[in-house]
C-alpha positions as CSV (number, residue, x, y, z in Angstrom):
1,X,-51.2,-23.6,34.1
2,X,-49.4,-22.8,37.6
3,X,-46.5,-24.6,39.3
4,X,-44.1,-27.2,38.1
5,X,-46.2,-28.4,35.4
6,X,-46.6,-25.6,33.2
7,X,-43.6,-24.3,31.4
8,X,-44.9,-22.3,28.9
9,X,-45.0,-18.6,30.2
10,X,-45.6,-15.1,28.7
11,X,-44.7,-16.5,24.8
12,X,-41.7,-17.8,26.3
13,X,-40.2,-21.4,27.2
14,X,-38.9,-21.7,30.6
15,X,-35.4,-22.8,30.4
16,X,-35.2,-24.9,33.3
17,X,-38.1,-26.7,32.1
18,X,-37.3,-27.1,28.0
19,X,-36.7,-30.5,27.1
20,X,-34.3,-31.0,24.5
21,X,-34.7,-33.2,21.3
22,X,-32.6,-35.9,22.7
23,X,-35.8,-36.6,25.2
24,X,-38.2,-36.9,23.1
25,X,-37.3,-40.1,22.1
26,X,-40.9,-40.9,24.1
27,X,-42.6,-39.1,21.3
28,X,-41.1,-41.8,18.5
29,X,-42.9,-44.3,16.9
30,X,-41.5,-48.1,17.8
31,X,-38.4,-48.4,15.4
32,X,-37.5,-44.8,14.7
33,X,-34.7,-42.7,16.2
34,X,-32.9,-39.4,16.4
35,X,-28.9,-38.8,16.8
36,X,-28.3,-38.8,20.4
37,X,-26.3,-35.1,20.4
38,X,-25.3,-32.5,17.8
39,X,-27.4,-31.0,15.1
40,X,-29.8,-33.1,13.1
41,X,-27.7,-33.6,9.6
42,X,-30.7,-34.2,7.2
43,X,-34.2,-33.3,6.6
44,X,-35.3,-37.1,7.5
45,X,-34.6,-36.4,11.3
46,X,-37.3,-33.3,10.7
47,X,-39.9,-35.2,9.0
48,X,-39.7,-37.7,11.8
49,X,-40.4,-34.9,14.3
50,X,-43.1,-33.5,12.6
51,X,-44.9,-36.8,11.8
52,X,-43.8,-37.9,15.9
53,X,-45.7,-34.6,17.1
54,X,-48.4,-34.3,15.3
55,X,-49.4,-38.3,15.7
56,X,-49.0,-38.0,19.3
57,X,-51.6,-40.7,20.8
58,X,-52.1,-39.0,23.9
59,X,-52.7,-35.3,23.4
60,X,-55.4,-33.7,25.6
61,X,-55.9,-32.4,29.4
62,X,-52.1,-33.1,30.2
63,X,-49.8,-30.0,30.5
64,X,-46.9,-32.0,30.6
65,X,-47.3,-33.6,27.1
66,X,-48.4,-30.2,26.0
67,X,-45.4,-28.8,27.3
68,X,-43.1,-31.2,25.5
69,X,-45.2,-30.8,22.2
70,X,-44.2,-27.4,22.5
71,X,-40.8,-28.1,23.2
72,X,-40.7,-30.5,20.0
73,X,-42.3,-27.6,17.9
74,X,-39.6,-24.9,19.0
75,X,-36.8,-27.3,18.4
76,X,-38.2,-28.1,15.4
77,X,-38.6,-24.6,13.9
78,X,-35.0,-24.1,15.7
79,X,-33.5,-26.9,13.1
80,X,-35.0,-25.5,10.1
81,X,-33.4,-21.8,10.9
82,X,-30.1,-23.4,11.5
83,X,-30.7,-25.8,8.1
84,X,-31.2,-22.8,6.6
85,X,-28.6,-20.9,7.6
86,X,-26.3,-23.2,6.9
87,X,-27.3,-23.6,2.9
88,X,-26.8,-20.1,3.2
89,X,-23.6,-20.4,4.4
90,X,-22.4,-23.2,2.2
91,X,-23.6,-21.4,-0.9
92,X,-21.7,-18.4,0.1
93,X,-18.7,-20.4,0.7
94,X,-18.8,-22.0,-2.7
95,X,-19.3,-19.1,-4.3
96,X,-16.1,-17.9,-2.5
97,X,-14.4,-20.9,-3.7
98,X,-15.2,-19.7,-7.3
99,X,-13.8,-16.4,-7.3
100,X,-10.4,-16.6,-8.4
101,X,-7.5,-16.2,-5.9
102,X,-5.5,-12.7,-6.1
103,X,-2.5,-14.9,-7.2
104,X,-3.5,-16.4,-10.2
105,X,-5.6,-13.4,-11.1
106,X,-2.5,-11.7,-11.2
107,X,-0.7,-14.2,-13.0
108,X,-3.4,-14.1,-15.4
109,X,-3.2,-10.6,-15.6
110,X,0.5,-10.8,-16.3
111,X,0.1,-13.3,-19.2
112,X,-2.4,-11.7,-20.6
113,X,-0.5,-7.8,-20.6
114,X,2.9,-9.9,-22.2
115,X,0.1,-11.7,-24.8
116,X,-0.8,-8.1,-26.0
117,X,2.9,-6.7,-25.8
118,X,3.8,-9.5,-28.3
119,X,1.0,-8.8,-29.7
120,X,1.9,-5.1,-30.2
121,X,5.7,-5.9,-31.1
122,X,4.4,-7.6,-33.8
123,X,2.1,-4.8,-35.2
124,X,4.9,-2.5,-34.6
125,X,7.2,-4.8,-36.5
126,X,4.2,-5.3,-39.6
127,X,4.2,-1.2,-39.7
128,X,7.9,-0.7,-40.0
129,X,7.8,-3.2,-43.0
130,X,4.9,-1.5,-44.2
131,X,6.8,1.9,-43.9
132,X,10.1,0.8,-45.2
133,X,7.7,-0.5,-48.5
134,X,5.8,3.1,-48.8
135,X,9.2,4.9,-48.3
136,X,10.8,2.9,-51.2
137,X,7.6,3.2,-53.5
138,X,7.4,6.8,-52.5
139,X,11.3,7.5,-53.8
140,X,10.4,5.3,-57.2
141,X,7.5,7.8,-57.8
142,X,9.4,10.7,-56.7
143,X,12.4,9.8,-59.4
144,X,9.5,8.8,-62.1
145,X,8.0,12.4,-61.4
146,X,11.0,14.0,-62.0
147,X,12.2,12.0,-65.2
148,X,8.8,13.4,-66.5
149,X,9.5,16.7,-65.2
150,X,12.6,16.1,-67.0
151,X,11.8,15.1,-70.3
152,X,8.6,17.8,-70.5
153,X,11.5,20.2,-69.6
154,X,12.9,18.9,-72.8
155,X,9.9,18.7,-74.7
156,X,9.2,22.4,-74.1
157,X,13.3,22.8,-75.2
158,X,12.9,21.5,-78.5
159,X,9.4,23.1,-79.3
160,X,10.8,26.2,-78.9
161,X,14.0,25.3,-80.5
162,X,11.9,24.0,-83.8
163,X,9.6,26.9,-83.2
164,X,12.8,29.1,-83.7
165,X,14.6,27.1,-86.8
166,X,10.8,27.3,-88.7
167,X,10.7,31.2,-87.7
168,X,14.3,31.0,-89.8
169,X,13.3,28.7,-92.4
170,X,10.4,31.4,-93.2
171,X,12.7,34.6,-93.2
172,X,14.9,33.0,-95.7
């Protein structure tokens, strides 16, 4: 492979020689076609390469038709990088469309910190009640605790004082 014909050299395409996929509208079967320009926007246009190149009628000595099946092949496996690249990209940019926005995170945030200071009030409010209850019960038990300190005072008062008038009643 010397001269003009050959453009396939050291693993490499010779850019002045590499046909794009616009030209190989040759390689189509009667009734198919490609976008004229731009990137191929579906898988169909891939198939149709595939299917166009490998169902070539007139593959054999010619190293121009080689050439261009080469050509077809590279900008083949060129499409499905970029296809993939792009579903990479798109999912990356839908999953940056998911994440919430700094905003209403914050907002969020901010609803949520007054939700548990209500929250909070109110539990502060319960305890005082709660408190102001104990306290009162505590001062009833404190008084009834000293009414019986009280009357056991007076208990022990009269025992002795009937212990005493029975010590009389005896000496007399």
């Amino acid at each position: 492979m010397t001269g003009s014909s050959s453009i396939w050299r050291g693993g490499h395409i010779i850019p002045s020689m590499k046909i794009s996929v616009t030209h190989s509208r040759a390689f189509l079967p009667q009734g198919l076609s490609i976008k004229p320009r731009g990137f191929p926007s579906s898988l169909n246009t891939v198939a149709i390469l595939r299917r166009t190149l490998h169902a070539s009628p007139v593959f054999g000595g010619n190293d121009a038709l080689r050439a261009r099946k080469l050509a077809v092949s590279a900008a083949i496996e060129r499409m499905d990088t970029l296809e993939n690249k792009l579903r990479i990209k798109q999912s990356r940019i839908e999953e940056l469309r998911r994440v919430k926005s700094t905003d209403s995170e914050h907002v969020e945030l901010k609803e949520n910190l007054l939700t548990l200071t209500r929250q909070g009030a109110d539990i502060t409010q319960q305890y005082a009640g709660l408190v102001r209850v104990a306290i009162k019960d505590q001062v009833e038990a404190t008084k009834f605790g000293l009414e019986y300190l009280q009357e056991c005072s007076r208990k022990r008062e009269l025992e002795a004082l009937l212990g005493e008038r029975d010590a009389e009643r005896s000496y007399r």
